[in-house]
ZAZAKOL-378165 format. One line per 4 residues: number of its first residue (from 1); for each residue x, y, z of C-alpha. Coordinates in steps of 0.25 Angstrom, whole numbers, always signed. Each point is the difference from the previous one (the first is absolute). Example, Ala and Ser with C-alpha at 12.3 -4.5 7.8 and 13.67 -1.06 7.14 Angstrom:
2
1) +49 -18 +31; +6 +14 -2
END
This chain:
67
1) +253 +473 +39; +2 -10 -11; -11 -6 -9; -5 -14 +1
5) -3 -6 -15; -5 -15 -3; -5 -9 -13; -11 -7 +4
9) +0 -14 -7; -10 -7 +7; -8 +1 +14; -2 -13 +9
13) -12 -3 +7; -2 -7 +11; -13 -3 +8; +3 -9 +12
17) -13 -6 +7; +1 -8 +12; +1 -14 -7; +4 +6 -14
21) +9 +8 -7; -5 +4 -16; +11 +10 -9; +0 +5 -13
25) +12 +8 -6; -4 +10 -11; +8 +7 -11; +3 +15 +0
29) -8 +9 -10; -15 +6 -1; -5 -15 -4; +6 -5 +13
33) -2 -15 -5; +1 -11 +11; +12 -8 -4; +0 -11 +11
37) -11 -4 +11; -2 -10 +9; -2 -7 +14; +4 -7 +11
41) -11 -6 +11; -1 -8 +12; +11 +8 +7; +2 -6 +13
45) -9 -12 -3; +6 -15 -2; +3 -2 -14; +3 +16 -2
49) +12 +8 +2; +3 +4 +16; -1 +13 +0; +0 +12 -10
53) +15 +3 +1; -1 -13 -7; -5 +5 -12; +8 +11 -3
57) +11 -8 -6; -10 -7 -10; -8 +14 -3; +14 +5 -2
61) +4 -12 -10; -12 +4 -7; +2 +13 -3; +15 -2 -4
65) -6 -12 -9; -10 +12 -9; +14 +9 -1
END
């Protein structure tokens, strides 16, 4: 059986409410410092985006946008 080896060098989080979706990305290391965050609200509501698979896309240009 082979061995499965990886560099960490950054973790994504996501926490999806119901209405809201906040992230922060945080860099590798002990320190672990929060590189990026933020938020996207009123999901499903008029002036928002329609759904969360909406988001992902902008979350994603977020994090390519912090390197």
């Amino acid at each position: 059986m082979g061995t499965i080896s990886f560099t960490m060098t950054a973790v994504l989080v996501v926490n999806a409410g119901s209405s809201s979706l906040k992230y922060a990305l945080y860099g590798p290391g002990e320190s672990s410092s929060r590189l990026l965050s933020g938020k996207l609200e009123r999901i499903g509501e008029p002036g928002g985006p329609p759904n969360h698979a909406a988001c992902v896309e902008p979350l994603l240009a977020q994090v390519t946008k912090a390197g």
